[in-house]
C-alpha positions in Angstrom: 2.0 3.6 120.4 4.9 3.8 118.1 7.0 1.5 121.0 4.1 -1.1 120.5 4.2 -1.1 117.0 8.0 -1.6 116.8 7.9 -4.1 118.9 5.3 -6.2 116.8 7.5 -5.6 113.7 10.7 -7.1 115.6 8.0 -10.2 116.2 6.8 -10.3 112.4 10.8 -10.2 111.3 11.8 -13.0 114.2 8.6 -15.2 112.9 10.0 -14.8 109.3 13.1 -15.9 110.4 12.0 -19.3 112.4 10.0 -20.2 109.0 13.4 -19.8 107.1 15.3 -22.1 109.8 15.4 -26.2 109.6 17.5 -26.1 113.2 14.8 -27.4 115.7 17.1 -25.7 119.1 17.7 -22.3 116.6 13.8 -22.4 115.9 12.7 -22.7 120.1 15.5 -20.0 121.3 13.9 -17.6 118.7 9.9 -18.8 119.4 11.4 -17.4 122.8 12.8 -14.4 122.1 9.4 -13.4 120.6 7.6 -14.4 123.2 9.2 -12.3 125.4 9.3 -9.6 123.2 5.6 -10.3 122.4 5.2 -9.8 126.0 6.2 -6.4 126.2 4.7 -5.3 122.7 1.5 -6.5 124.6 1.7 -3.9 127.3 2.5 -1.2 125.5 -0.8 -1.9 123.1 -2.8 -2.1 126.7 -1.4 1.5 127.4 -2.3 3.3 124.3 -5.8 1.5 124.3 -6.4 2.3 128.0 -8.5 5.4 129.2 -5.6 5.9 132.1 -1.7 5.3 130.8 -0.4 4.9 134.1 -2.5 1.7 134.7 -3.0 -1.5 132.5 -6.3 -3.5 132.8 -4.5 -6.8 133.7 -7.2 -9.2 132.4 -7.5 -7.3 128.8 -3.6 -7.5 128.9 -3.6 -10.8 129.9 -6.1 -12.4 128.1 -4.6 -10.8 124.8 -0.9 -12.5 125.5 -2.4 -15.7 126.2 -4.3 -15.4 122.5 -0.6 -14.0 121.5 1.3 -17.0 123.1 -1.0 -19.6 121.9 -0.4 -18.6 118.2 3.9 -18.6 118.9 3.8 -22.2 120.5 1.4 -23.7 119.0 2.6 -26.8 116.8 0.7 -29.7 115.2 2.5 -32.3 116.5 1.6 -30.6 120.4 -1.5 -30.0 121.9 -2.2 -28.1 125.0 -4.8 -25.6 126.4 -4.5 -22.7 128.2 -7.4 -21.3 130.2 -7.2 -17.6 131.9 -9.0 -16.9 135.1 -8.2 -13.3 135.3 -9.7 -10.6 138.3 -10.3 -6.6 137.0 -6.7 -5.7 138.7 -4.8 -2.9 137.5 -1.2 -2.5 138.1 1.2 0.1 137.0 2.9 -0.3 133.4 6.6 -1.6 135.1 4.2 -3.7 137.4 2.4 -5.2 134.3 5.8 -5.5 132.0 7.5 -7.9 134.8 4.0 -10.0 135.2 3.7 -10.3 131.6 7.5 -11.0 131.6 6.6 -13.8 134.1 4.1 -15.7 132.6 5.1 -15.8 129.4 8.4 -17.5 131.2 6.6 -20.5 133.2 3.7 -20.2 130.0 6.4 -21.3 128.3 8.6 -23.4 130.2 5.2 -26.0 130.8 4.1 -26.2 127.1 7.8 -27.3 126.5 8.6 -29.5 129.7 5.5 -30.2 131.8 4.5 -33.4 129.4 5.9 -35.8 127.4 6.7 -35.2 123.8 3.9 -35.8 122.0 0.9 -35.5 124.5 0.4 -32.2 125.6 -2.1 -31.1 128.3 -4.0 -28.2 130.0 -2.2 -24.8 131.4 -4.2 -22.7 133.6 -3.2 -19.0 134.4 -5.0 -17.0 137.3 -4.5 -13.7 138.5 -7.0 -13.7 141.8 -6.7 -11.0 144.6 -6.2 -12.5 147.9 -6.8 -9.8 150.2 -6.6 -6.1 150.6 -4.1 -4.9 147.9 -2.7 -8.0 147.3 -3.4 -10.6 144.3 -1.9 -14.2 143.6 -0.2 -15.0 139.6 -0.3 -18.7 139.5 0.2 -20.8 136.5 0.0 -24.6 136.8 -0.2 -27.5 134.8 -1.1 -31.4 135.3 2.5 -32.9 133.8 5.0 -34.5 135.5 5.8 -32.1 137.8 9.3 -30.2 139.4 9.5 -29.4 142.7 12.7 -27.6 142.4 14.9 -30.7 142.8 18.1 -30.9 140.4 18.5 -28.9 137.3 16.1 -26.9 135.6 16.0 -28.1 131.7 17.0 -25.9 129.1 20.0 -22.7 129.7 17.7 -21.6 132.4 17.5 -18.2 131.3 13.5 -18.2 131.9 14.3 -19.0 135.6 16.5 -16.4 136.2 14.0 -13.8 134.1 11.1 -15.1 136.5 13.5 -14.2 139.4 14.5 -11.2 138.6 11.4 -10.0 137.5 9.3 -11.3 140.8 12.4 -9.5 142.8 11.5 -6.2 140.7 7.8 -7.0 142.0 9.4 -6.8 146.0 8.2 -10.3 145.8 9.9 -14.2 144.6 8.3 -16.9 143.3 7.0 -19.8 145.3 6.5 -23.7 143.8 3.5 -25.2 145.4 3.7 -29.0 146.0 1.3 -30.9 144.4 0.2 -34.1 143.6 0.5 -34.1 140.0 2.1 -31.5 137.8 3.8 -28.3 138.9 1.8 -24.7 140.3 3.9 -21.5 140.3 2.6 -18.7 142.3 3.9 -15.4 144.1 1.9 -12.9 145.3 1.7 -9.4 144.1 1.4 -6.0 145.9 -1.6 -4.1 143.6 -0.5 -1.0 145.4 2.7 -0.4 144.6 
């Protein structure tokens, strides 16, 4: 509880601070930075709300960092929509942490690069089971698409979070080819 509540102070202080800053590349490295941290906060509130602390209800969790990430990249000049389609899976809190971790990541990465300045479009999150102990994270949008060809944009920090925290998972992140936009997915062991 107290972890949670740190955590959302950190997010108040960081949102002060982005208010305070004219620097548009200062102001997205700290949007984030609290996304990520937002991220983590949001498990932690899942815990102490839960009935069992060793498991988090990944559609509550989810569903309350979408509403969390919506509010942190949501401009006026940007418009976009993200829709949840979430199954009752629980995972275990490190589980959740590093899925959370991970869609915040490619969340992120498509409001900023999946369309073109100005227009904006939908980003879907699902979190389906597939078979028996087994469900697939995807995240997709309709932009312009990446297929893992040349650089990713940006420092490319949120790729090698996304790694790391699909290899903590025992699993890696797969990029579905499609005809328009981009579709992230890896598969995650609800048994671990």
């Amino acid at each position: 509880h107290r972890v949670g509540n740190s955590l959302g102070l950190v997010v108040a202080l960081i949102r002060l601070q982005i208010s305070s800053i004219d620097n548009e590349e200062v102001k997205h490295a700290l949007m984030e930075a609290q996304a990520r941290i937002t991220a983590i906060g949001g498990m932690h509130r899942s815990l102490y709300s839960s009935d069992d602390v060793r498991q988090v209800e990944m559609d509550k969790y989810l569903s309350s960092l979408m509403s969390e990430l919506r509010s942190s990249l949501e401009h006026a000049d940007r418009k976009f929509a993200i829709s949840l389609d979430v199954q009752d899976i629980r995972l275990s809190s490190d589980q959740a942490v590093s899925v959370g971790m991970i869609v915040t990541e490619l969340v992120t990465n498509a409001y900023k690069y999946a369309y073109a300045d100005a227009d904006g479009g939908p980003i879907r999150v699902s979190f389906l089971r597939s078979q028996e102990g087994k469900a697939v994270l995807a995240v997709e949008d309709d932009g312009i698409g990446w297929q893992q060809t040349g650089q990713p944009k940006g420092t490319g920090l949120g790729t090698r979070i996304v790694k790391a925290m699909a290899s903590s998972l025992g699993t890696s992140i797969e990029y579905v080819v499609r005809d328009k936009g981009t579709r992230a997915q890896l598969t995650v062991d609800t048994h671990r």
